[in-house]
C-alpha positions in Angstrom: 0.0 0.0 0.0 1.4 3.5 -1.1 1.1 6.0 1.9 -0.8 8.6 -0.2 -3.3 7.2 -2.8 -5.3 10.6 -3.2 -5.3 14.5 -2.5 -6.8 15.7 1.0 -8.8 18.3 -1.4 -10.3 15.1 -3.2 -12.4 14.0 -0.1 -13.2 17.0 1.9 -9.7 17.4 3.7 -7.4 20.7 3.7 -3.6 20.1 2.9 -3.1 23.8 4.8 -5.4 22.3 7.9 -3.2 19.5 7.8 0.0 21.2 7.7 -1.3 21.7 11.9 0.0 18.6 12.8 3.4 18.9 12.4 4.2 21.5 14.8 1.4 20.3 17.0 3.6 17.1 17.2 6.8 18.5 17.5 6.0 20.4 20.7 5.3 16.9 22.4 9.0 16.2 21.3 10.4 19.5 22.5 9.0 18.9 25.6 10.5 16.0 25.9 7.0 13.5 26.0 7.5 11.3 23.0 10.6 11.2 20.9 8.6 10.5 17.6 4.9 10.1 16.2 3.8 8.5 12.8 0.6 9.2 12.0 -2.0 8.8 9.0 -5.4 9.5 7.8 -7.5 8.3 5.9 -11.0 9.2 4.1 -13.6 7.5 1.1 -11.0 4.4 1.2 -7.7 6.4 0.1 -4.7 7.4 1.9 -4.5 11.3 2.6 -2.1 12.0 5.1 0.9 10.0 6.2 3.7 11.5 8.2 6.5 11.2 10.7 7.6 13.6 13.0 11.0 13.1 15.6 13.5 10.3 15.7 13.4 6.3 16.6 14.7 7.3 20.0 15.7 10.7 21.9 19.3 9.1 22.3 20.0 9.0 18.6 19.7 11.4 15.1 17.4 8.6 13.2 14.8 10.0 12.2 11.1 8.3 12.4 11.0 5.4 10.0 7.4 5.1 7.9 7.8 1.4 8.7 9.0 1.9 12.4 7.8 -1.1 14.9 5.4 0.0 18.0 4.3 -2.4 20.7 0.5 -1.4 20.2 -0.5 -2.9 23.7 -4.2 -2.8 24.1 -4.6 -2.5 20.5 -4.1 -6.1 20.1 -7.8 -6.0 22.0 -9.8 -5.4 18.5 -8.2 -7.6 16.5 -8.3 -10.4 18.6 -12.3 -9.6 19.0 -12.7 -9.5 15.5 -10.8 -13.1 14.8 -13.3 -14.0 17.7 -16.2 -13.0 15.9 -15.0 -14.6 12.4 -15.8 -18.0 14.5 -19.2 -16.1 15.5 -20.0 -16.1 11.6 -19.7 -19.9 11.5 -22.1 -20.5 14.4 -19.2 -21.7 17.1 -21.0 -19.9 19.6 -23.4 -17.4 20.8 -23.2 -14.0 22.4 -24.8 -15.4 25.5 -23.2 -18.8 25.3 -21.1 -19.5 28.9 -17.5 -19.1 28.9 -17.4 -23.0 30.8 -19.3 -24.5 27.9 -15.4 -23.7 26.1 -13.1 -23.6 29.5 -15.0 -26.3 32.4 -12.7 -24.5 34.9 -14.2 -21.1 34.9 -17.6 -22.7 36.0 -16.9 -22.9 39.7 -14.6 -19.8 39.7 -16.0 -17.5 42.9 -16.5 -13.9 43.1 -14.1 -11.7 46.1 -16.8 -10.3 48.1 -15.6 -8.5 51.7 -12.9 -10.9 51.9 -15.3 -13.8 51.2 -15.5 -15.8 48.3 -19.3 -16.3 47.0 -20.8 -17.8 43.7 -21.3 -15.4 41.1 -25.1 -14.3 40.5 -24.8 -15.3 36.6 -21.9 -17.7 34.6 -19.7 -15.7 32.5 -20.4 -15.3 28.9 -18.0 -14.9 25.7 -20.1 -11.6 25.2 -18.6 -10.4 28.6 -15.1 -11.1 27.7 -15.4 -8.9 24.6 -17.2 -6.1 26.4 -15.0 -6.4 29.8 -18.4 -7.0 32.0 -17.0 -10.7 33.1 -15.9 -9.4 36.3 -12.3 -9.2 35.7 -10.0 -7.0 36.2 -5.8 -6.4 35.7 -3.0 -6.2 37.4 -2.5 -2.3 37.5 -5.6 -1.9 38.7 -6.2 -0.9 42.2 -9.8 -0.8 43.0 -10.1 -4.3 44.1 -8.2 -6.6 46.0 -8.5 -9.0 43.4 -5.7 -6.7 41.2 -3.2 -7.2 44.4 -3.6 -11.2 44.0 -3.2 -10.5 40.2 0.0 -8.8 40.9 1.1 -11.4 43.5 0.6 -14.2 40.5 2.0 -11.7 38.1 -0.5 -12.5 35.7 0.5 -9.9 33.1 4.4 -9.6 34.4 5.0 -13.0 33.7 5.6 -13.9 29.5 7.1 -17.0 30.1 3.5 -18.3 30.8 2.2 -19.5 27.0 -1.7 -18.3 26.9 -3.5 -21.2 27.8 -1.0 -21.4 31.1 -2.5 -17.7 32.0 -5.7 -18.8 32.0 -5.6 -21.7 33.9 -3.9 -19.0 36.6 -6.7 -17.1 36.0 -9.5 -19.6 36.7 -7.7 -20.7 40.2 -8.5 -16.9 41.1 -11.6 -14.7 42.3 -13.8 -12.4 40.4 -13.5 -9.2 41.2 -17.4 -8.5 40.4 -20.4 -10.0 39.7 -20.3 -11.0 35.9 -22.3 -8.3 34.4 -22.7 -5.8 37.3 -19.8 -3.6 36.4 -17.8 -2.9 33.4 -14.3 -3.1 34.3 -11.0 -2.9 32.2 -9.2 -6.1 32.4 -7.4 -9.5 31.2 -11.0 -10.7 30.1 -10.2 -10.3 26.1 -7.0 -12.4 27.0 -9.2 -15.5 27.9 -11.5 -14.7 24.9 -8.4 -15.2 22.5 -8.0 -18.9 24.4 -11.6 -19.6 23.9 -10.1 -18.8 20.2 -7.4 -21.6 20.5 -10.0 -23.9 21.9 -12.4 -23.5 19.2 -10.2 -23.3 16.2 -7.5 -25.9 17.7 -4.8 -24.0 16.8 -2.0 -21.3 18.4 -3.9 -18.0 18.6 -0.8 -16.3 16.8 -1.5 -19.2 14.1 -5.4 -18.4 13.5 -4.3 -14.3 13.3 -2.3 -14.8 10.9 -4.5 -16.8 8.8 -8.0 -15.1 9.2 -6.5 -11.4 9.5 -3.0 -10.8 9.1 -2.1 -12.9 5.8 -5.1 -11.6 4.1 -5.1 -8.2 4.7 -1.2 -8.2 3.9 -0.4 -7.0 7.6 3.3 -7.8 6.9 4.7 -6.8 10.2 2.1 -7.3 12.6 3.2 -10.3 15.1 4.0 -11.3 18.9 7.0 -10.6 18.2 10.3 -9.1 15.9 12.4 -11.0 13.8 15.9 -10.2 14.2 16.2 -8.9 10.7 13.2 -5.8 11.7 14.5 -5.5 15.1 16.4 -2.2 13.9 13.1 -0.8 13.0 11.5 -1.5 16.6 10.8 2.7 17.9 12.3 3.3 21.5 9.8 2.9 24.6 10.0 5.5 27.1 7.1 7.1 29.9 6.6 7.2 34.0 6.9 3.5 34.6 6.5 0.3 32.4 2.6 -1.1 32.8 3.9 -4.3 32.5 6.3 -4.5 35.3 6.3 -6.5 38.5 4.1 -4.8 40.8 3.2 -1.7 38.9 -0.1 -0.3 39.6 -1.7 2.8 38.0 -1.1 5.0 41.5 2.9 4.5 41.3 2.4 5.9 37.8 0.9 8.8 38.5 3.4 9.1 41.2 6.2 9.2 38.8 4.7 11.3 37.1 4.0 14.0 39.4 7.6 13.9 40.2 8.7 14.6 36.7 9.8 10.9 36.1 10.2 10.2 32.5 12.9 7.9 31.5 13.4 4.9 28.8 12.0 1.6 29.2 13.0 -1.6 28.2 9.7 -3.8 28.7 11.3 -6.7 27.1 10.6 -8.7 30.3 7.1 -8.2 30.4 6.7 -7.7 26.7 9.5 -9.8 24.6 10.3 -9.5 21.3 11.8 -12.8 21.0 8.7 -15.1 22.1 6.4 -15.0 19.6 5.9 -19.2 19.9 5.2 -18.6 24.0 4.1 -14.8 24.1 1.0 -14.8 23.0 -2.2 -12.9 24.4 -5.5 -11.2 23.7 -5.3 -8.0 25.7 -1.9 -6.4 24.8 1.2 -8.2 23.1 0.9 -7.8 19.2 3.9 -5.1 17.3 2.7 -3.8 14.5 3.3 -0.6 12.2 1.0 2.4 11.0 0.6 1.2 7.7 -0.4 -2.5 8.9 -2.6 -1.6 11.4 -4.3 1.1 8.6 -5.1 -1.7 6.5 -7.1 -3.3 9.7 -9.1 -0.4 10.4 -9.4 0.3 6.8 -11.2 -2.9 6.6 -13.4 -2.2 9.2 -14.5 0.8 7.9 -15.4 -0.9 4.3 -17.5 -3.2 5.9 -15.4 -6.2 6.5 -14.1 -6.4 3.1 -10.6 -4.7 2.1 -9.3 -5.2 -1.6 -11.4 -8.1 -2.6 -11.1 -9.8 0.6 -13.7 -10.4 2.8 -12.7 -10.9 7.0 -16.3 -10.2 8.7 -20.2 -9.6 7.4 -21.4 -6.1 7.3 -24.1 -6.8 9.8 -21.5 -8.4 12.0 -19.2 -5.5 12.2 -22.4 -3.2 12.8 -23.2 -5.9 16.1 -19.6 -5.2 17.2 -19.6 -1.7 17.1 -22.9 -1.1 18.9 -23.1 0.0 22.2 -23.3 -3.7 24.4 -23.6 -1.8 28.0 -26.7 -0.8 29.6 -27.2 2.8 30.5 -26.9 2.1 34.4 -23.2 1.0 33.7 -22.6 4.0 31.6 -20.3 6.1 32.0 -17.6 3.2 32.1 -14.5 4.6 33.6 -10.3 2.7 33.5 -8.3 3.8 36.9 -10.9 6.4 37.8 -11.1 8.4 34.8 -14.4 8.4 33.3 -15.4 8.6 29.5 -18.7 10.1 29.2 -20.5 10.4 25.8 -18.9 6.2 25.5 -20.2 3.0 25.1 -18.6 -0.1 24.6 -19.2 -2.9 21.9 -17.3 -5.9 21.3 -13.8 -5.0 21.7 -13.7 -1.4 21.1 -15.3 1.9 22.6 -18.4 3.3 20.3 -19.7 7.2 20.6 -22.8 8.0 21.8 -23.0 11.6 22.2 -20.4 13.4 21.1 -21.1 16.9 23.4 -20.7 14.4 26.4 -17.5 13.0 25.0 -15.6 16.4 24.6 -13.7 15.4 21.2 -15.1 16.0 17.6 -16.0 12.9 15.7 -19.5 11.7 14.7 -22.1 9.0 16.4 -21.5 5.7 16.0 -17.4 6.3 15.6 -15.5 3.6 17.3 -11.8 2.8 17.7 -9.2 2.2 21.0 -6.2 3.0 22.1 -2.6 1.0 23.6 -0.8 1.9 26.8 1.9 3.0 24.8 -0.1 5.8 23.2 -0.9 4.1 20.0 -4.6 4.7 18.9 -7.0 4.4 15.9 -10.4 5.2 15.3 -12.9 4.3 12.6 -16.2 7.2 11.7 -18.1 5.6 9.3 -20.9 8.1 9.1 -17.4 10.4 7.8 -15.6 7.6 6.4 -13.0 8.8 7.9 -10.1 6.3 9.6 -7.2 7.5 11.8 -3.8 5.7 13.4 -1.6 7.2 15.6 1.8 5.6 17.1 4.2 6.6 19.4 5.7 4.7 22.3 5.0 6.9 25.4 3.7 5.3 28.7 2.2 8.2 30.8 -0.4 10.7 32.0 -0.3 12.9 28.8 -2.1 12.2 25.7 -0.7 13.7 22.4 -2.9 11.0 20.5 -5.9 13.8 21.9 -4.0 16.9 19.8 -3.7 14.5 16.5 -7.6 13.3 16.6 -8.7 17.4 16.9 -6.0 18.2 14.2 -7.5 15.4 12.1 -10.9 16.5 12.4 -10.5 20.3 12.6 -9.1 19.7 8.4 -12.3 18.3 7.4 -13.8 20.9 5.1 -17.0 19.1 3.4 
């Protein structure tokens, strides 16, 4: 895929609106927040905006590459709910269908109550996974005591553990919630990508590259780096590593407020070099801007990307309703609340955009990677954005690039 296939002026955009972004970008740099940013944009199907600002790391005088490496973190999340849903289209399972029908050990898991363990008022379903209402939660998470026995078993520390091995951990735990009562951010998407290896009998990385990556030609989307792209892999840096042994949202913030900002190596938590044992569902995928483009691209055309096909129309338009019932709403990660949100299957969807405080349209979905990569999808715009940097923090220069974006749109 060419970066720019068409004009801005061709569907609605301004190059001189555009030209915004740059220096927008650059001030994150100066400041010391992200060494680099590769962005691009994308409207009617075609290519209108690719770009690179800064280097591959503050240390050295390379610039961005266009085919730099990111660890994408959480934006592993919609892929792995879409490969999910491609076994929804051949009538595997249901929405409603419980999670112990696929994995026996999660039907007499318990639910952490005032320090006692009860049975949980409904079984979890594969429709909670996707939509985080299974009662889960993660380990750098701090509103429940259920994240400290996460951390204890480092659940999402630990890549030496294959997939299957995590969830196994994770059934010998409690709930933190009542399936359905709460929606809450957590490992619950990493157990729907098992329920993928138990269905499909295969390796999850296996079954991604064969339903999505092969066919969309995502060339350098993977759980890992070979050696020969390692050179290519952009430098991580931010207040702490998510990923590290006992590393919780609150010592984050406390780095932060002390002005902590540093380069990470997160190869312990997330390797580059596992790809046969590090596999997961939540987080763990590397991928570029032009590969995970091509993704989004598809969803925004429907399921279908050059003459192939990965999901149904109506499928993708189940997946990117709102699944969460208005007395969950607003849903909130580490006590910051997203008003004007819902939440389908796998990805956040806009419901009023006054509420939400950011242009964009109803019905626009996307998400986002603790390494401030993020994409969205406006079909009502047709109008597709990606945004990579590697930057684990408080600040959010993925914000800036998604009003930039939006502030060129002209017609």
């Amino acid at each position: 895929m060419s970066d720019v296939t068409a004009t801005p002026e061709s569907v609605g955009l301004s190059s001189e609106r555009l030209e915004r972004i740059r220096p927008a970008m650059q001030r994150w740099i100066d400041r010391g927040t992200i060494a680099g940013a590769s962005m691009m944009l994308a409207r009617r199907g075609k290519i209108v905006y690719a770009e690179q600002v800064g280097r591959m790391s503050k240390e050295s005088d390379e610039a961005l590459r266009s085919d730099a490496v990111f660890r994408i973190y959480s934006m592993t999340k919609p892929i792995v709910c879409t490969a999910l849903m491609t076994l929804y289209e051949e009538g595997r399972f249901q929405l409603i269908t419980p999670l112990a029908t696929f994995i026996p050990a999660f039907a007499n898991i318990k639910v952490l109550q005032q320090d006692k363990e009860v049975a949980p008022q409904r079984p979890i379903t594969i429709g909670d996974l996707m939509t985080h209402l299974g009662g889960f939660t993660y380990d750098f998470l701090i509103d429940s005591p259920v994240g400290e026995l996460y951390r204890q078993h480092a659940l999402m520390h630990d890549a030496n553990r294959t997939l299957e091995q995590l969830v196994a951990e994770l059934a010998r735990l409690p709930l933190a919630f009542h399936p359905g009562s709460k929606w809450h951010y957590s490992v619950s998407i990493d157990v729907a990508a098992h329920v993928i290896e138990i269905i499909a009998n295969q390796p999850l990385r296996q079954f991604l590259r064969e339903r999505i990556f092969d066919p969309l030609g995502m060339v350098d989307t993977d759980f890992g780096v070979p050696p020969e792209k390692r050179h290519r892999l952009a430098a991580m840096y931010g207040v702490g590593d998510l990923g590290a042994r006992g590393m919780t949202v609150l010592q984050m913030f406390l780095n932060w407020q002390q002005g902590i900002l540093e380069r990470i190596d997160p190869q312990e938590s997330y390797p580059v070099d596992r790809p046969e044992t590090f596999a997961r569902g939540g987080h763990g995928l590397f991928s570029t801007t032009q590969d995970y483009m091509r993704f989004a691209l598809m969803l925004a055309n429907g399921g279908e990307l050059d003459g192939v096909r990965i999901l149904g129309r109506k499928t993708l338009e189940l997946m990117h309703a709102n699944h969460i019932p208005a007395a969950l709403l607003p849903w909130e990660i580490a006590g910051l609340t997203y008003p004007g949100y819902g939440f389908g299957l796998g990805s956040r969807v806009l419901m009023d955009v006054g509420l939400s405080g950011m242009p964009g349209t109803v019905g626009e979905f996307g998400w986002a990677g603790a390494a401030t990569t993020y994409y969205w999808v406006d079909p009502a715009e047709s109008f597709v954005g990606v945004f990579m940097t590697q930057y684990q923090g408080i600040d959010e220069p993925q914000r800036d690039f998604r009003v930039l974006a939006y502030q060129a749109m002209v017609e």
